[in-house]
DRENDO-1510 file (C-alpha; in Angstrom, 1 decimal, always signed):
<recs>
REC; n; res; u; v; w
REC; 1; UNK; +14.2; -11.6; +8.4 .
REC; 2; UNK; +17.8; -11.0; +6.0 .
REC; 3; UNK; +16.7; -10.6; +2.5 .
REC; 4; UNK; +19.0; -12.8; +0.4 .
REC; 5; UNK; +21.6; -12.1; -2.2 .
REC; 6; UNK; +19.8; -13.2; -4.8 .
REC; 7; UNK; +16.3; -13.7; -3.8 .
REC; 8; UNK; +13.9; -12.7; -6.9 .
REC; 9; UNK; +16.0; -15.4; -8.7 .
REC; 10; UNK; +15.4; -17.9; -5.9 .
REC; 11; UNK; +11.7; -17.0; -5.2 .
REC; 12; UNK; +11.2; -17.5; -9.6 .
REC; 13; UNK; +13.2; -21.2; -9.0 .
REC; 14; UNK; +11.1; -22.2; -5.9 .
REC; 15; UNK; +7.7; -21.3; -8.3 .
REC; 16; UNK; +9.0; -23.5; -11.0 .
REC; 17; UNK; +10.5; -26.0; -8.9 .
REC; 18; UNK; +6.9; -25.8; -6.4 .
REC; 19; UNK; +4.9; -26.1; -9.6 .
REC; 20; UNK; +6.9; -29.2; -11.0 .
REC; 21; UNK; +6.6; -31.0; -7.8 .
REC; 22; UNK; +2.6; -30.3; -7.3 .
REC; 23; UNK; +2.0; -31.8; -10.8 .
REC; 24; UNK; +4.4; -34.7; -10.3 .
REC; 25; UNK; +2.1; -35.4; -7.3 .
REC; 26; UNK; -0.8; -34.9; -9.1 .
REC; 27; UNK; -2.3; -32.7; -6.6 .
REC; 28; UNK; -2.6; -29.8; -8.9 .
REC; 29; UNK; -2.9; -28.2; -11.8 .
REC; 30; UNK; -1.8; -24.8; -12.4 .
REC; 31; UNK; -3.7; -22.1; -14.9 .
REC; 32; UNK; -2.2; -19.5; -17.0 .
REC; 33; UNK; -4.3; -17.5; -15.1 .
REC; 34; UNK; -2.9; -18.5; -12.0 .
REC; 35; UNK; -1.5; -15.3; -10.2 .
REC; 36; UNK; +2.0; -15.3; -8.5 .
REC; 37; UNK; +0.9; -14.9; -5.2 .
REC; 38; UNK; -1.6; -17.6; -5.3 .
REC; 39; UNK; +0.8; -20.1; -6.6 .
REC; 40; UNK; +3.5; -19.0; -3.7 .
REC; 41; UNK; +0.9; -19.2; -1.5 .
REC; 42; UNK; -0.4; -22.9; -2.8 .
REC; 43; UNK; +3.3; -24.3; -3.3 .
REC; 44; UNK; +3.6; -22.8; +0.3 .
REC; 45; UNK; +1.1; -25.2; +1.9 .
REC; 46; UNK; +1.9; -27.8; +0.2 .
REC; 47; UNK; +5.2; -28.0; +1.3 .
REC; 48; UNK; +4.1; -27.6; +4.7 .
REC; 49; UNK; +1.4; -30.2; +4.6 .
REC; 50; UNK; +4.5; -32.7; +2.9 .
REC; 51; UNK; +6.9; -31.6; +5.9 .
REC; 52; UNK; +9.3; -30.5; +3.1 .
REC; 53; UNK; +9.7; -26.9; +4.7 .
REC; 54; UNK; +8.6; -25.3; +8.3 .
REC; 55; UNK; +5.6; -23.4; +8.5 .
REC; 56; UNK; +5.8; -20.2; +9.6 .
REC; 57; UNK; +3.6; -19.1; +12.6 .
REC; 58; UNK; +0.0; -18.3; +11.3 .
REC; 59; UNK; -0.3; -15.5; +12.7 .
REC; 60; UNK; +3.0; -14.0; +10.0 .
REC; 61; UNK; +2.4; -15.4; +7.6 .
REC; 62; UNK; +2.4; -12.8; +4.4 .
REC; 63; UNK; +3.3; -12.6; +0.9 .
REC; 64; UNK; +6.5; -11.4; +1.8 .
REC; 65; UNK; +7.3; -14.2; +4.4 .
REC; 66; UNK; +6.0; -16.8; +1.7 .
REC; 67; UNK; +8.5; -15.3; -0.4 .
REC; 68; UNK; +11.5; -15.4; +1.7 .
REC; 69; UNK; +10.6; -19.2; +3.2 .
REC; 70; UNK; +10.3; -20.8; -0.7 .
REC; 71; UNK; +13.3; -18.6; -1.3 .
REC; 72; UNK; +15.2; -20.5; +1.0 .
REC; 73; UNK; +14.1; -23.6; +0.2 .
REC; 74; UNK; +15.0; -23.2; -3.3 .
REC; 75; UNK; +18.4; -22.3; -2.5 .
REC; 76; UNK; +19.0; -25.6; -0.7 .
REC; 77; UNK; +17.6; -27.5; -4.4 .
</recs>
């Protein structure tokens, strides 16, 4: 897996972008309290289960793959 150029500033547009598109749905609404990883990990799923991204195998998946998938997906927004 390359790390991208620019990929902290991706993976911060892919939670914002994730978040907006979970509420537009009305599937979710996210807390304050919400950590990081468990709204990577949410927007994550949801994408998958929309067949907006690819899943990664289950047997990687990890914060850091999370990370480097909505990272990518951000960069095509």
């Amino acid at each position: 897996m390359k790390k991208l150029k620019d990929e902290k500033a991706l993976v911060k547009k892919a939670i914002a972008a994730g978040m907006k598109y979970g509420e537009s749905r009305g599937v979710v609404e996210f807390e304050a309290t919400d950590s990081v990883n468990e709204k990577l990990e949410y927007i994550y799923r949801l994408l998958v289960h929309d067949k907006v991204i690819q899943p990664i195998p289950e047997e990687q998946v990890s914060q850091k793959a999370i990370k480097h998938r909505l990272a990518i997906w951000a960069s095509k927004l």
